[in-house]
Every structure is written in C-alpha cells, then in structure tokens.
mmCIF file of the C-alpha atoms, coordinates in Angstrom:
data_MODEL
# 
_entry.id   MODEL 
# 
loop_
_atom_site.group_PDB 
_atom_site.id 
_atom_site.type_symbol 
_atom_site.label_atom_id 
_atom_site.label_alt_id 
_atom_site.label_comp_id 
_atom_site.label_asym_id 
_atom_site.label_entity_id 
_atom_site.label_seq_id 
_atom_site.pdbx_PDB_ins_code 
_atom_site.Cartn_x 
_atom_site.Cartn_y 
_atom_site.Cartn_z 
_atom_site.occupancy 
_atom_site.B_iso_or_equiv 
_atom_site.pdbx_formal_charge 
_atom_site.auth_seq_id 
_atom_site.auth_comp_id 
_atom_site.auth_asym_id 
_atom_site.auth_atom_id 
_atom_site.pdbx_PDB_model_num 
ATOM 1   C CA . UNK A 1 1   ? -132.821 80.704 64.019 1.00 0.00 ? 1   UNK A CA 1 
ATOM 2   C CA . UNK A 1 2   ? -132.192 79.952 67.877 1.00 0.00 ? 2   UNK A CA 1 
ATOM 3   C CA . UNK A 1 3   ? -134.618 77.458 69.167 1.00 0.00 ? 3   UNK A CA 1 
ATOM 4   C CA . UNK A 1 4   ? -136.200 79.033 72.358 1.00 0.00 ? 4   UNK A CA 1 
ATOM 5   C CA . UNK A 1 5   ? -134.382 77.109 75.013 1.00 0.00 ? 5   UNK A CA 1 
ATOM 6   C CA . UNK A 1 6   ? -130.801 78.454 73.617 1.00 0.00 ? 6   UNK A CA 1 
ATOM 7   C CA . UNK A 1 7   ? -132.226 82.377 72.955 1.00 0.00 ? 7   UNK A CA 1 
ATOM 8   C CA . UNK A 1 8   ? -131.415 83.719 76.434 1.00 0.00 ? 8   UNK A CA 1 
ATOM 9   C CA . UNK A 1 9   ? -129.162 81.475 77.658 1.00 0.00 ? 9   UNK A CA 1 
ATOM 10  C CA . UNK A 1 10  ? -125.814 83.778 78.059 1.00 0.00 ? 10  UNK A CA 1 
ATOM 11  C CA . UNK A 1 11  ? -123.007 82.800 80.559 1.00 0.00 ? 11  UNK A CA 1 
ATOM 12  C CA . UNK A 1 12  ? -122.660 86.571 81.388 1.00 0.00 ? 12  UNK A CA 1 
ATOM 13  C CA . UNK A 1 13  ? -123.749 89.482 80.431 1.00 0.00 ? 13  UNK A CA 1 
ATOM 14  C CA . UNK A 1 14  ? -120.777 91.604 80.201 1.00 0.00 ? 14  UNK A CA 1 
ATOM 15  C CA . UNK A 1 15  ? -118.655 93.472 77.863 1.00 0.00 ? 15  UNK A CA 1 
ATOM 16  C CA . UNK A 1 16  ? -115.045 92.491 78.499 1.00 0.00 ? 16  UNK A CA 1 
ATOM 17  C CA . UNK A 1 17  ? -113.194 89.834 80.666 1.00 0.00 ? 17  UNK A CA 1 
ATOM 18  C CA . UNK A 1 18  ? -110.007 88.931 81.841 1.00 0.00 ? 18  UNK A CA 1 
ATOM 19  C CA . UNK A 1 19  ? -108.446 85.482 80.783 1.00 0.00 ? 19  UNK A CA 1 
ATOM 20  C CA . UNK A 1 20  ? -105.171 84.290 82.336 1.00 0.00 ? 20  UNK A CA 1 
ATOM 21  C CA . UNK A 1 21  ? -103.104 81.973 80.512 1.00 0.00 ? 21  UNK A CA 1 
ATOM 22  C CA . UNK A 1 22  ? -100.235 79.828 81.906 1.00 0.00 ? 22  UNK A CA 1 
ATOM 23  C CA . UNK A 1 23  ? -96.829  79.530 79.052 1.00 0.00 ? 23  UNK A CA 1 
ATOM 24  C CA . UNK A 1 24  ? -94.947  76.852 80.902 1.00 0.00 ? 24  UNK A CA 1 
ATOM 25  C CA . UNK A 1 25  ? -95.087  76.636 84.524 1.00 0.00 ? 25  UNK A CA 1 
ATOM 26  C CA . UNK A 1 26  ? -94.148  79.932 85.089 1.00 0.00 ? 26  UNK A CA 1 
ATOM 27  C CA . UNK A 1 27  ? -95.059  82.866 82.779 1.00 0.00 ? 27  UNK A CA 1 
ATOM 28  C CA . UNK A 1 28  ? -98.385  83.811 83.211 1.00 0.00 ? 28  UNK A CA 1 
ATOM 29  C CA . UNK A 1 29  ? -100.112 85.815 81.645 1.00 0.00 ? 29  UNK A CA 1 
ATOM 30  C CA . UNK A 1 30  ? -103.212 88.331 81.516 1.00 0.00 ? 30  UNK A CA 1 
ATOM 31  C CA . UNK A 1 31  ? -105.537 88.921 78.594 1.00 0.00 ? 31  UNK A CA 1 
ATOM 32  C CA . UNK A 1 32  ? -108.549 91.500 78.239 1.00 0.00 ? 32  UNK A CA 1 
ATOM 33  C CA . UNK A 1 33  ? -110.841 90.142 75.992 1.00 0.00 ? 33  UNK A CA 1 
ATOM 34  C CA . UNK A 1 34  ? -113.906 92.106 74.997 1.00 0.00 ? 34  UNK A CA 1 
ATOM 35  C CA . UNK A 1 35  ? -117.276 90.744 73.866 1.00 0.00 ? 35  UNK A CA 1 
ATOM 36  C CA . UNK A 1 36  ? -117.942 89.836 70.331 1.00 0.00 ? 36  UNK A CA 1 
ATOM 37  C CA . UNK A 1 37  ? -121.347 89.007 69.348 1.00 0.00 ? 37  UNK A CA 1 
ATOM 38  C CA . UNK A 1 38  ? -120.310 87.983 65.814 1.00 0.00 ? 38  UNK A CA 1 
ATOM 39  C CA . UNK A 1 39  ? -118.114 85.346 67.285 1.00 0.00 ? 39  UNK A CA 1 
ATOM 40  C CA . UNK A 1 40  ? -121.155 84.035 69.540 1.00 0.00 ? 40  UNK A CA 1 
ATOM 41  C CA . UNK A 1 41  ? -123.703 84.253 66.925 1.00 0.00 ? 41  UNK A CA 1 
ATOM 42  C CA . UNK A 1 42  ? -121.429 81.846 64.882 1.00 0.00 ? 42  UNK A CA 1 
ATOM 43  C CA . UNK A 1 43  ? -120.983 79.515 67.694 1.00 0.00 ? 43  UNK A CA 1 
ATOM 44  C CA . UNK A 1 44  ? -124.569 79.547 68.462 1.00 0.00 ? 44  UNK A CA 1 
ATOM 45  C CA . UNK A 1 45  ? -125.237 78.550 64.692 1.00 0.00 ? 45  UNK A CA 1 
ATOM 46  C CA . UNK A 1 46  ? -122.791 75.792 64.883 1.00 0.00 ? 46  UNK A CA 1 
ATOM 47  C CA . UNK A 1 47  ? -124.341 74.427 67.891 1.00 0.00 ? 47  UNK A CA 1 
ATOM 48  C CA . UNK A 1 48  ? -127.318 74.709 66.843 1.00 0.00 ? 48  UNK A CA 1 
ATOM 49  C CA . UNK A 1 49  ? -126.835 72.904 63.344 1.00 0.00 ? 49  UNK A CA 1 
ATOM 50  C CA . UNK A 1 50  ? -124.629 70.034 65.199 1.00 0.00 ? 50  UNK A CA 1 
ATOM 51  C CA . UNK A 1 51  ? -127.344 69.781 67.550 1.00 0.00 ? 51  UNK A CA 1 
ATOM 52  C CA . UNK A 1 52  ? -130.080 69.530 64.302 1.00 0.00 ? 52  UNK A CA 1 
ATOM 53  C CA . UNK A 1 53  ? -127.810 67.803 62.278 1.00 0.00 ? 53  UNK A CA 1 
ATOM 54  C CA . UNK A 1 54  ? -125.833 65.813 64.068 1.00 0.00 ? 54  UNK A CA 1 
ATOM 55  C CA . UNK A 1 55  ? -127.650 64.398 67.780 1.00 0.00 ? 55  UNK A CA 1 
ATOM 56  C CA . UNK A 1 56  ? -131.099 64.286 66.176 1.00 0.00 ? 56  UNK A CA 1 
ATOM 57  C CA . UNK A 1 57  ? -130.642 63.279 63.305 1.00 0.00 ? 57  UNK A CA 1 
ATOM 58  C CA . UNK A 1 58  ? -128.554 60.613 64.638 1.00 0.00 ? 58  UNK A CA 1 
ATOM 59  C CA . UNK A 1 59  ? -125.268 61.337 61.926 1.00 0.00 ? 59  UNK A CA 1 
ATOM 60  C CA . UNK A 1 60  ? -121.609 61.330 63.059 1.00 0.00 ? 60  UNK A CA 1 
ATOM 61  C CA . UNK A 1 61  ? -120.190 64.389 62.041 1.00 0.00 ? 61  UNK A CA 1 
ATOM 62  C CA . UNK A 1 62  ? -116.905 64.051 59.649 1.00 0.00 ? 62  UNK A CA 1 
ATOM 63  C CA . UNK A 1 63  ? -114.498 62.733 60.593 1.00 0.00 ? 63  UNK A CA 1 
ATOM 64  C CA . UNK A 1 64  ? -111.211 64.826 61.280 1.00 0.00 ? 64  UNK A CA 1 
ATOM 65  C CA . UNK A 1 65  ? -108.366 63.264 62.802 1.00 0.00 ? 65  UNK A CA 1 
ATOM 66  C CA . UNK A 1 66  ? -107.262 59.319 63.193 1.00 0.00 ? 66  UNK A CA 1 
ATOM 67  C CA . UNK A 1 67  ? -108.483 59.073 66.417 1.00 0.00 ? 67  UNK A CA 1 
ATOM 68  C CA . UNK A 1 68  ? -111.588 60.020 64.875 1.00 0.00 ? 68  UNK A CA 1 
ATOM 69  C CA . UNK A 1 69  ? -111.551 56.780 62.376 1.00 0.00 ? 69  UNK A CA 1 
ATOM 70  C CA . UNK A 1 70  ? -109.930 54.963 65.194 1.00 0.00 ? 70  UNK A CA 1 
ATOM 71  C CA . UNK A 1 71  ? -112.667 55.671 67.695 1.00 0.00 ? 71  UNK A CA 1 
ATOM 72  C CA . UNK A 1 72  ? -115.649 55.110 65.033 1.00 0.00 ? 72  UNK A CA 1 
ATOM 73  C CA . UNK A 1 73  ? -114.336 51.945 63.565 1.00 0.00 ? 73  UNK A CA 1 
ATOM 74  C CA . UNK A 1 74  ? -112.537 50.036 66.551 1.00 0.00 ? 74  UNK A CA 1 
ATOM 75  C CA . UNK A 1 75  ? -113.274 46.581 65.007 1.00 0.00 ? 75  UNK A CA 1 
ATOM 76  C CA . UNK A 1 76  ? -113.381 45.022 61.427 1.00 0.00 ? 76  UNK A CA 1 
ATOM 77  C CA . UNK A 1 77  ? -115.888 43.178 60.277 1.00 0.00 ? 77  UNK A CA 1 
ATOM 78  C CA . UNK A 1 78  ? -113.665 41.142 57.857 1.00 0.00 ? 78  UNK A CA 1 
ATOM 79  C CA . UNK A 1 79  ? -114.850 42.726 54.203 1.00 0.00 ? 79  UNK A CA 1 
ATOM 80  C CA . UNK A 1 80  ? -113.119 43.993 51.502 1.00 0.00 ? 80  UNK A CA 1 
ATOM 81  C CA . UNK A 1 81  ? -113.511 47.811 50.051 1.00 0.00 ? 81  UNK A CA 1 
ATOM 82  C CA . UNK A 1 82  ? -112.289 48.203 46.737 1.00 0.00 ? 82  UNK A CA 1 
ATOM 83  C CA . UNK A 1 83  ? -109.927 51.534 46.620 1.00 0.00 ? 83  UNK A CA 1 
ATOM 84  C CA . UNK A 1 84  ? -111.283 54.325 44.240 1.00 0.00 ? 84  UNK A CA 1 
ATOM 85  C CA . UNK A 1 85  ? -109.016 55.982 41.811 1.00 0.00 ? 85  UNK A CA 1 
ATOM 86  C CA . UNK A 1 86  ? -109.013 58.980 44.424 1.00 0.00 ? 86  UNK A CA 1 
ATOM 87  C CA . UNK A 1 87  ? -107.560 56.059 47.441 1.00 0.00 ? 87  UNK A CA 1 
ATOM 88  C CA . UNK A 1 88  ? -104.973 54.578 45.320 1.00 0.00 ? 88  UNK A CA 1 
ATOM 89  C CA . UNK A 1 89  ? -103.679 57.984 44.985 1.00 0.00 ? 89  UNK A CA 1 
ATOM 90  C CA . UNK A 1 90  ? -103.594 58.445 48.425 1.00 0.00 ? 90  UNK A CA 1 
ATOM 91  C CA . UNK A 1 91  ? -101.983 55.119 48.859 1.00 0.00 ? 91  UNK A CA 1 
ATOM 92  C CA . UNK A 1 92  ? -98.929  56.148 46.513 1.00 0.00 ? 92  UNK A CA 1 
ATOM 93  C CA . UNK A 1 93  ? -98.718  59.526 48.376 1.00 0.00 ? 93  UNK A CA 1 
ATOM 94  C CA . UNK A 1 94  ? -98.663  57.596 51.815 1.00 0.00 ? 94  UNK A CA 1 
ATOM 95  C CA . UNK A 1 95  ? -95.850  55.205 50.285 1.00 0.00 ? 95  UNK A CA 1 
ATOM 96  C CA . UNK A 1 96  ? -93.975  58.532 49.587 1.00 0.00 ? 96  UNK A CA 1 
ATOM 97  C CA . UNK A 1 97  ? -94.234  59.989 52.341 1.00 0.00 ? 97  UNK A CA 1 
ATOM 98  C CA . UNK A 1 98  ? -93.524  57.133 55.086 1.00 0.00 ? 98  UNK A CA 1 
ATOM 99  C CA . UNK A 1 99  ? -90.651  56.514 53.136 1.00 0.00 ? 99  UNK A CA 1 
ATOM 100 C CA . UNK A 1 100 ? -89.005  59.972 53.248 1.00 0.00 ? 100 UNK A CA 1 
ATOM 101 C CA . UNK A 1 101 ? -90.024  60.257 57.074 1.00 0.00 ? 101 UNK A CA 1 
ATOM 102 C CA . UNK A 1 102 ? -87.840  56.824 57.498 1.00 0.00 ? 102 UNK A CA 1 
ATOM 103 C CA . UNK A 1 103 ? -84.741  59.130 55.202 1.00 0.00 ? 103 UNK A CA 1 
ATOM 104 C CA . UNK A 1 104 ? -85.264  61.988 57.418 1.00 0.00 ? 104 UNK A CA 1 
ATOM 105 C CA . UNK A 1 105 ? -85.673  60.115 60.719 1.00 0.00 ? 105 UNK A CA 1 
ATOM 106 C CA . UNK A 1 106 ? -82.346  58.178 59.559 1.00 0.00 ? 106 UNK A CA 1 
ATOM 107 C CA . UNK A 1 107 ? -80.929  61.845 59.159 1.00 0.00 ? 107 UNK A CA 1 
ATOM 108 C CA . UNK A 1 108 ? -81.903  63.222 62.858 1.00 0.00 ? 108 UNK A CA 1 
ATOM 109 C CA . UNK A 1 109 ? -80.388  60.015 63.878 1.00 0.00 ? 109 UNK A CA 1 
ATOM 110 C CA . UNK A 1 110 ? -77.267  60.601 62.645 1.00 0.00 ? 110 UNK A CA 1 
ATOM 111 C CA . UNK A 1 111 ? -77.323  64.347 63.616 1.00 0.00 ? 111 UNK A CA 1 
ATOM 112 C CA . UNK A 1 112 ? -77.839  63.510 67.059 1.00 0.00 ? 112 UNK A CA 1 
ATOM 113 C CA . UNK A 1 113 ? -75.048  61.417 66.904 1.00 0.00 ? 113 UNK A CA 1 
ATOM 114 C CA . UNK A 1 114 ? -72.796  63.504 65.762 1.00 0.00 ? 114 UNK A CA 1 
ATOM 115 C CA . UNK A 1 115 ? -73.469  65.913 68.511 1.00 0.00 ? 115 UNK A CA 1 
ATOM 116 C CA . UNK A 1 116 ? -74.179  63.403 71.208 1.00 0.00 ? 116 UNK A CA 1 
ATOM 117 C CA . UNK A 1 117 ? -70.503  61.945 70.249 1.00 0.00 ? 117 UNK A CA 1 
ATOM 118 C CA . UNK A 1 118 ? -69.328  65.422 70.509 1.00 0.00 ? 118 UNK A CA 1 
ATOM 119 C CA . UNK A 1 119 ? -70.477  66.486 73.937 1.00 0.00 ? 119 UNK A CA 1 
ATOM 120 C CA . UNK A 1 120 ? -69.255  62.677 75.483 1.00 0.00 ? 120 UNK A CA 1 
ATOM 121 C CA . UNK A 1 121 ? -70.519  62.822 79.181 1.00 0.00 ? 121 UNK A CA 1 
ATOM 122 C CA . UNK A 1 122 ? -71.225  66.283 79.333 1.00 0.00 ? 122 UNK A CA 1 
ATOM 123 C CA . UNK A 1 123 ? -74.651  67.579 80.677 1.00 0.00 ? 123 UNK A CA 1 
ATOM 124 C CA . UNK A 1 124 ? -74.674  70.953 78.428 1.00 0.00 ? 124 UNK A CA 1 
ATOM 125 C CA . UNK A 1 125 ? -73.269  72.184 75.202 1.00 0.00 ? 125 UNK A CA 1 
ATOM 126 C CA . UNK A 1 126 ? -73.351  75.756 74.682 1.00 0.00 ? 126 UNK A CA 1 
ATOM 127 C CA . UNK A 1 127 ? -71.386  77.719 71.935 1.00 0.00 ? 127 UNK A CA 1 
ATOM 128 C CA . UNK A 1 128 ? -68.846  80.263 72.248 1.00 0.00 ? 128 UNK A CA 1 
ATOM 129 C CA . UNK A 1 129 ? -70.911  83.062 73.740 1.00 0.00 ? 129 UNK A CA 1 
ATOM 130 C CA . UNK A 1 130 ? -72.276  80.885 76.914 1.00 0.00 ? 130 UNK A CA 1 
ATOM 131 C CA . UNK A 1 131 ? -75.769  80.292 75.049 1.00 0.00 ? 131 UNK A CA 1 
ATOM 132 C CA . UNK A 1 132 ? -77.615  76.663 75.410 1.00 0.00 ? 132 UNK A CA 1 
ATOM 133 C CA . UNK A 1 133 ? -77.426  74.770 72.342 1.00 0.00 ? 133 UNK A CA 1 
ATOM 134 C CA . UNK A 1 134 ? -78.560  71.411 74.120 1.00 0.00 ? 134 UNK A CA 1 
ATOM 135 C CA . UNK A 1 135 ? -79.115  69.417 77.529 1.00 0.00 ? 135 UNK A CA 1 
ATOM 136 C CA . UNK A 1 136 ? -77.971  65.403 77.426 1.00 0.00 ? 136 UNK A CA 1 
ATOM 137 C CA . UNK A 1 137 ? -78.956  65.270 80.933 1.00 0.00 ? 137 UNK A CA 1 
ATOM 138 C CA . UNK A 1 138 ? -79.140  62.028 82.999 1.00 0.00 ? 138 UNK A CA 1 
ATOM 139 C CA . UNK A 1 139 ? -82.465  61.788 84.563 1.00 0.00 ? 139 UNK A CA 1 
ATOM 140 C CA . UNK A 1 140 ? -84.028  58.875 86.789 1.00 0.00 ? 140 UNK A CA 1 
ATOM 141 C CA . UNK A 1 141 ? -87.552  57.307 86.731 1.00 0.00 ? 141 UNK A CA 1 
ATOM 142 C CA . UNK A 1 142 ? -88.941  54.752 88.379 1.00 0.00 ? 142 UNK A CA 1 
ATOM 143 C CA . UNK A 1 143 ? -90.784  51.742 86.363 1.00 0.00 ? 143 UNK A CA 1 
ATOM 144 C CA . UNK A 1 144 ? -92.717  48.653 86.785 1.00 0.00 ? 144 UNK A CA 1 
ATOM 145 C CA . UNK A 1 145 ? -90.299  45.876 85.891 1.00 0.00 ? 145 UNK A CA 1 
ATOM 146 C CA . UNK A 1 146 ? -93.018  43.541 84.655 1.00 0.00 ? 146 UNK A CA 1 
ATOM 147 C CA . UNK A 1 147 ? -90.918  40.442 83.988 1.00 0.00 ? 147 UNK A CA 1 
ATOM 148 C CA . UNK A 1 148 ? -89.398  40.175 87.181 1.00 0.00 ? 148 UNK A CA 1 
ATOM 149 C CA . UNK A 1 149 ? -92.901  40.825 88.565 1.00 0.00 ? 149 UNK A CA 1 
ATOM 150 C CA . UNK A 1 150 ? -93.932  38.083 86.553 1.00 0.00 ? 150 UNK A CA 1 
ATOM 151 C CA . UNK A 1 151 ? -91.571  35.841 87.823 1.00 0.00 ? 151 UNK A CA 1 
ATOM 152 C CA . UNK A 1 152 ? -91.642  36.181 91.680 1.00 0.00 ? 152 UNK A CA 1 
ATOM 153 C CA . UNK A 1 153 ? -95.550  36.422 91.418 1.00 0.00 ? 153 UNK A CA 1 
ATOM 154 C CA . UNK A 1 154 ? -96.816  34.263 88.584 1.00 0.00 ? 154 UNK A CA 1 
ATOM 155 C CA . UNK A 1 155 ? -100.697 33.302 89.394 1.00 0.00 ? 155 UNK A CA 1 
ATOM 156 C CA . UNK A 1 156 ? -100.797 37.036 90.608 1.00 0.00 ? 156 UNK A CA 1 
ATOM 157 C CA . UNK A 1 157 ? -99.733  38.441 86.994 1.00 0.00 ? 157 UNK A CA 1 
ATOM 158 C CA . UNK A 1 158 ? -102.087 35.884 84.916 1.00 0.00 ? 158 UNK A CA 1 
ATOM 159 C CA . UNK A 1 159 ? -104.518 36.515 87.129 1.00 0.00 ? 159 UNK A CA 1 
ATOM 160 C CA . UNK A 1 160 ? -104.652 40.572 86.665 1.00 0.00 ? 160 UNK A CA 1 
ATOM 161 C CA . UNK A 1 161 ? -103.669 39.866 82.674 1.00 0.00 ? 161 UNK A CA 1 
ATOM 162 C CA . UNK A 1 162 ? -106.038 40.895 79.937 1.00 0.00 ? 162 UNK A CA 1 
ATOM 163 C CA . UNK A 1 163 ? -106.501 40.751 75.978 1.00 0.00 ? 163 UNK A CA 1 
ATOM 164 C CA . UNK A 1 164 ? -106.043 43.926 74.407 1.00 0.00 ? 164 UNK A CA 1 
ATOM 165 C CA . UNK A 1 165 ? -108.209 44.612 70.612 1.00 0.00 ? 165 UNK A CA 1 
ATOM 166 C CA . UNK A 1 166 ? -106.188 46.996 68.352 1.00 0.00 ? 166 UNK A CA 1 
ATOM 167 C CA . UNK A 1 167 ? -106.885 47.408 64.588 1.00 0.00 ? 167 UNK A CA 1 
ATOM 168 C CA . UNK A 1 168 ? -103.485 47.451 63.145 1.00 0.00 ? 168 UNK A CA 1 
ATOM 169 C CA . UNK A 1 169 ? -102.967 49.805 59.869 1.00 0.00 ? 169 UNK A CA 1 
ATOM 170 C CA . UNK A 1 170 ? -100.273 48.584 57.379 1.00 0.00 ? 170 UNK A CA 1 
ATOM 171 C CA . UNK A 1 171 ? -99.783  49.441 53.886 1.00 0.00 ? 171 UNK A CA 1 
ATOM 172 C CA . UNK A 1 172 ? -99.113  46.911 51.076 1.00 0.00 ? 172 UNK A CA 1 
# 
C-alpha cells in the first residue's frame, strides 16, 4: 500500500510520450512510449519498500557491484574474517579466472601485434573490398608533466601534495 504522500503524486498525467535518444554524437533518435501502469505500480512498490526498508530502518541495501563494497568499507579496521567453505570456493574460482584473463590478455597482445606489425605506419587497414578493419591513428593530447613541474616549482608541488587512502585487494 502507497503511503498518502506518494498516492497522487504523478509526473504527468498522460498516455504516451516521446523520448529522444542520442547513439553516438550523431544518430538520434525518436521513441513513442506509451503509459504502463504495471511498470509504475512496480516502481512505486520498490520505492516504497526501499524507503520502509532501507532509509528508516536505517539498513544498506545489498550490495551489487565493487564500488558498492568499495564505497561501504573504505577503511579496515585491522581484523581477521575467517573464509567459509562457500569463500574459499570463490577464492579458487577468482585464482582461475585472473589467471586465464592474464592467458587471454597475453593473447590480444600478441594479436595486436601481429596486425600492428602488419599495417607499419599506416593510419587504416581495410581488406580487399575497401571496408575498415582498424584505425592505428596518431593522436595528440596535452598532459601535466608532473616531474618537471616538480622540479622548476618544488615548495609549490609539496605544498598542493596530499595523502591518498586506498584499500588494496590482493589474493594469496
């Protein structure tokens, strides 16, 4: 049930509206949506149960991503957790599969060598009907060269330096 403050609250009234999206920078696009009151009465529930559950009650909701965990615990507090069954598990998966991301990042690496040594200083390699395969384009930025910052201006660059906190994740 809707408490009485959310009950009539509607954004608008009407049946259908038109959303434009933007693919890209230059593709955009028109949608008609139309009004679905299943769809709001579901996001009214949820609301209203995070609102119940959650903000009153005073109760994080799960957590769902890392910068989830890495927003709710920013700092250790020096104890030790000892790993269920269920985390040790986990642990060998992780092993796994950081390992086979370092085999398959080794294998990009040599793919894009291979076709990086193939194209030489070319900006474009296409195949034999004209179409793109891939851009090795030279491209120019402008950076903050810190160091030499450092050095012409030295009580200027310890005076604007600052200690950073990270909590650093490693696996044993």
């Amino acid at each position: 049930m809707l408490p009485a403050w959310l009950a009539d609250r509607q954004v608008t009234r009407r049946d259908a509206c038109l959303v434009a999206a933007l693919i890209g920078a230059d593709d955009l696009r028109i949608y008609r949506v139309f009004r679905d009151e299943d769809l709001i009465g579901a996001l009214r529930e949820a609301e209203v149960s995070f609102w119940q559950n959650n903000v009153l009650a005073l109760v994080p909701p799960p957590l769902r991503t890392l910068a989830d965990v890495n927003l709710m615990y920013t700092r250790d507090t020096s104890a030790q957790v000892v790993a269920t069954d269920g985390i040790r598990e986990t642990i060998a998966r992780l092993k796994t599969l950081k390992a086979t991301a370092k085999e398959i990042e080794e294998q990009i690496e040599a793919e894009e060598l291979a076709v990086k040594a193939a194209m030489r200083d070319a900006a474009v390699l296409v195949d034999s009907g004209g179409r793109r395969l891939a851009t090795w384009k030279t491209q120019t930025r402008n950076v903050f060269d810190q160091r030499a910052f450092g050095e012409a201006h030295a009580e200027l660059m310890e005076a604007f330096r600052k200690s950073v906190e990270a909590r650093v994740f490693r696996v044993a």
